[in-house]
N, C-alpha and C positions, 0 to 999 in steps of 0.2 A: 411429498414436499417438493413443490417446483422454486429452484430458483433459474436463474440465466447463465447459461454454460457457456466458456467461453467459444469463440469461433474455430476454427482451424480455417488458415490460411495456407495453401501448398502444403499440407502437412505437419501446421503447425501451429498447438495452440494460442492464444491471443486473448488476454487480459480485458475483461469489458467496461473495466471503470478508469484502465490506464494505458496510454499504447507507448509510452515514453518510459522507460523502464532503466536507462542508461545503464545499459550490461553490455556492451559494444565493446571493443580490446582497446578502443581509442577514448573512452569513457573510462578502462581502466587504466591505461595508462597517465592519464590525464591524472588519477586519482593517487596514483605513487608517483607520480612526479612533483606533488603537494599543490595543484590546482585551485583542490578544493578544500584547500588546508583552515581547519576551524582547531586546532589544539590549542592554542591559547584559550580559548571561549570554552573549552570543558577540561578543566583542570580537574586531580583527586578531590575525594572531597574531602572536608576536615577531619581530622587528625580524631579527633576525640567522637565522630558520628560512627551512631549505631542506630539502626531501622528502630523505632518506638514501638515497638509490638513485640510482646513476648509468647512462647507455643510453650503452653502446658496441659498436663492433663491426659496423657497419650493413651489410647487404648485401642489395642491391638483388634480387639473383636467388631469393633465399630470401622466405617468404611474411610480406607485410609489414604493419602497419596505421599508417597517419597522421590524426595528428588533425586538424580543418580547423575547429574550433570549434563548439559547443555539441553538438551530439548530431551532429552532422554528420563520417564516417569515413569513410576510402580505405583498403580493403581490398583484397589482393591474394595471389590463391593463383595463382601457375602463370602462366595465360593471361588468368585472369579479373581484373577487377576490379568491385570493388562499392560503391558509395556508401551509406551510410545517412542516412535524414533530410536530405536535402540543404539547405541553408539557406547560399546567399551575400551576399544581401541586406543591406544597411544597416539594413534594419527586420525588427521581427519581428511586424508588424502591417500590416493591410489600406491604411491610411493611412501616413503618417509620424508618429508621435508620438516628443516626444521621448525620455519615459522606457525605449523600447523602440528604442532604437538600439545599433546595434552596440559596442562596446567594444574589439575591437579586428577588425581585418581578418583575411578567411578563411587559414589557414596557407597553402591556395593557390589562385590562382585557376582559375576551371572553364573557363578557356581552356589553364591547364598540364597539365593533368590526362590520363592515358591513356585511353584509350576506355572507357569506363563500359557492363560489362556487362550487371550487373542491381542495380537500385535496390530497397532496403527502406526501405517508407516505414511507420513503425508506427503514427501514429494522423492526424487532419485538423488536429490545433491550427495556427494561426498559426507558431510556434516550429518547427514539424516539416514542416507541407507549404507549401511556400510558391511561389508561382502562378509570380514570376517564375525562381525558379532552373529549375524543374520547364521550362517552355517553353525556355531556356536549354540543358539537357540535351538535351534532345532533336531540339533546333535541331544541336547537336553533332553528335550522336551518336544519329539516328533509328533506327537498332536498339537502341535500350534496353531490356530488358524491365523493368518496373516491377510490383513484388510490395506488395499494398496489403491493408488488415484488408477483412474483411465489408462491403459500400456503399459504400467509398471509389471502384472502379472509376468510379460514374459520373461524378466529378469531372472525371477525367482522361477518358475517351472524349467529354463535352460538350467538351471542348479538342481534339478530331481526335485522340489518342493512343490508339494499339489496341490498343499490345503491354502487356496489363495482366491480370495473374493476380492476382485477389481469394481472398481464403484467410480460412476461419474458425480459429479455435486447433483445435491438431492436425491439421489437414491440412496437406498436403505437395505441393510441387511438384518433380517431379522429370523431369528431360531431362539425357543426353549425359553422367551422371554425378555431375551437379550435384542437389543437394533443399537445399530450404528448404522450413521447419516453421514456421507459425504457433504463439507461443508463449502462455501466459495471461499478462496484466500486471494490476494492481488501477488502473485507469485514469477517463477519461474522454473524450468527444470532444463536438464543436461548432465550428462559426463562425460563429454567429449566436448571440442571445438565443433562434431558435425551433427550432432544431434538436441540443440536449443530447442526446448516446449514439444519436443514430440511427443512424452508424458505430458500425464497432468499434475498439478497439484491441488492438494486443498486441506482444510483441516475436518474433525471432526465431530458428531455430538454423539453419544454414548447413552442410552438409556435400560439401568437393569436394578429390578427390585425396590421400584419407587426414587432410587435415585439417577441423576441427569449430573454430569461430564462436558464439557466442551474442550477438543483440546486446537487449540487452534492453528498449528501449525507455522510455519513462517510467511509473514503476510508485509505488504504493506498496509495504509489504514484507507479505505473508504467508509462514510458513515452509511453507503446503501447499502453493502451486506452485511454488516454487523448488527444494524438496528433490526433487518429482516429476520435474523436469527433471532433476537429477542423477542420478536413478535412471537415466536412458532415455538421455543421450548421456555419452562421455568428452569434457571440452570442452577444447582448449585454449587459446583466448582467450573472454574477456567483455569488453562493450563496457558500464560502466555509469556511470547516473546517480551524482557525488557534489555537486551544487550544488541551490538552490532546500529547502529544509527547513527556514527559521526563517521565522515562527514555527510551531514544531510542531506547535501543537494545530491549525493550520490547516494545513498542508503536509501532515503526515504520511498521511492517509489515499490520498494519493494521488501524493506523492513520497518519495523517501529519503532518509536523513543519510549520512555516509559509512561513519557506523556499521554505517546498516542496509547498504548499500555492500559493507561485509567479510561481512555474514552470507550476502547473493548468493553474493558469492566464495565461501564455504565452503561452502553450501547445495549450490550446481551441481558442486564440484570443480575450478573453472577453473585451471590452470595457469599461467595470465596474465592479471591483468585490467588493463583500460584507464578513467580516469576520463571522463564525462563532464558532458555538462548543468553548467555552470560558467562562468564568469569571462568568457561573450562575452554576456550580456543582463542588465541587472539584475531579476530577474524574484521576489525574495524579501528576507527584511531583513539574511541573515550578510554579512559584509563580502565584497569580491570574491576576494579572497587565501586568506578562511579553510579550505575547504574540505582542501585538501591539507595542511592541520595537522590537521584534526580526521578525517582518513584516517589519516597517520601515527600519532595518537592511538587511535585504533580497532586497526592493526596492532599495535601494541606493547603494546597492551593481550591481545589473543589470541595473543602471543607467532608472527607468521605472520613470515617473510621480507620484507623493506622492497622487494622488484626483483619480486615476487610481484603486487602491485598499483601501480599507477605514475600519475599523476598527470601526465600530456607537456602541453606548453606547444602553443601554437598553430604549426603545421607541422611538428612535430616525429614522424618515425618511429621505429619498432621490429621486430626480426622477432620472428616469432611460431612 
């Protein structure tokens, strides 16, 4: 699977469908100073809304996805299970601060969890790789194999963890039946002030035992690599961001609305998709709630099926 990787400039990757990305400290200054203030224009939503789609019918044996909060998913086909972005932590940050504390507790915790077979980790943010769930996992369950973007690997081997397949977009790991696809996202990476895009990021496609996975990581929207991925797999779950996107002119270049949300969905062909990146960090200015209205709002607007895309509550499964 070829797609187009981004550049490196001086050492540093570079987004091929965006070079504007407004992640600059003057970009976020600008952003908490209320610049780019839209709070009036995304108000809660009403009082009496509940997403129109109900989950029943759950069966354990059939291949399953749970949500556990923020980008963080229990996938399960068959034998395996997968975690993406693991994050159980109270904070989403190096320190404790407080505006980056949890909101609510992990759907479940990684002491109830089935043995964890291979972890997708899509980029280094704070919110996605987090030092302590990651030692945690693996303290579990030290056969873990851990699939990471471009330069992430050395993170995890300076931590003694070996079992770790680095993967650029479009390449593919494959063993025993199993592949996973490095996929394109319009992203960014760092944990520091000196090290911006030295990793890569990206999301991923998953395919094992007749069924296909995309999880897609945190992205902004271009429609060139999303419809490219629909060209090349049949998918039937998506795992996507619908939280973090006000304000827009700041958010957008490198996250989505739940708008752009449904265009994924219909871009790849997904069968099912699953919300994420939402209501466990306050990490944008839409209210905590709003999200899954202005999904519903997006559905109903493209006239799509309401059980088609689903918005699950923290611990909450589905089969797929």
């Amino acid at each position: 699977m070829a797609f187009e990787n981004p550049k490196q400039i001086k050492g540093r990757f570079v987004n091929p469908h965006s070079n504007d990305l407004k992640r600059g400290i003057l970009d976020f200054a600008l952003w908490q100073s209320g610049y780019y203030n839209e709070k009036e224009r995304c108000p809660s939503p009403p009082e009496d809304f509940s997403y129109p789609a109900d989950i029943t019918n759950f069966d354990p044996k059939r291949p399953s996805a749970t949500w556990l909060g923020h980008s963080t998913y229990l996938v399960q086909i068959e034998e395996l299970a997968f975690l993406t972005d693991p994050l159980f932590s109270s904070h989403c940050s190096p320190v404790p601060i407080s505006f980056l504390r949890r909101r609510h507790p992990p759907g479940r915790a990684l002491s109830d969890l089935p043995e964890i077979n291979v972890v997708l980790l899509s980029h280094n943010h704070y919110d996605h790789l987090d030092a302590k769930s990651i030692r945690e996992i693996h303290r579990l369950f030290p056969d873990t194999l851990f699939i990471v973007p471009h330069g992430v690997k050395r993170w995890f081997t300076r931590r003694g963890i070996k079992n770790v397949v680095e993967l650029d977009w479009g390449k593919s790991y494959c063993k025993d039946g199993l592949s996973v696809t490095a996929t394109p996202a319009q992203h960014f990476s760092g944990r520091t002030l000196w090290d911006k895009n030295r990793t890569l990021w990206c999301g991923y496609v998953v395919e094992f035992r007749g069924k296909t996975f995309y999880f897609v990581g945190d992205t902004g929207y271009n429609p060139v690599q999303f419809k490219e991925i629909g060209k090349h797999w049949s998918i039937d779950l998506s795992l996507i961001p619908i939280g973090t996107y006000v304000p827009k002119e700041f958010m957008q270049p490198v996250h989505i609305s739940p708008k752009e949300a449904v265009e994924i969905h219909c871009d790849v062909g997904s069968r099912l998709s699953l919300g994420m990146h939402w209501k466990t960090f306050r990490l944008s200015d839409e209210p905590a709630e709003r999200p899954p209205y202005d999904l519903y709002l997006a559905m109903r607007e493209r006239h799509l099926p309401f059980e088609t895309f689903l918005p699950l509550e923290p611990g909450e499964s589905i089969n797929w």
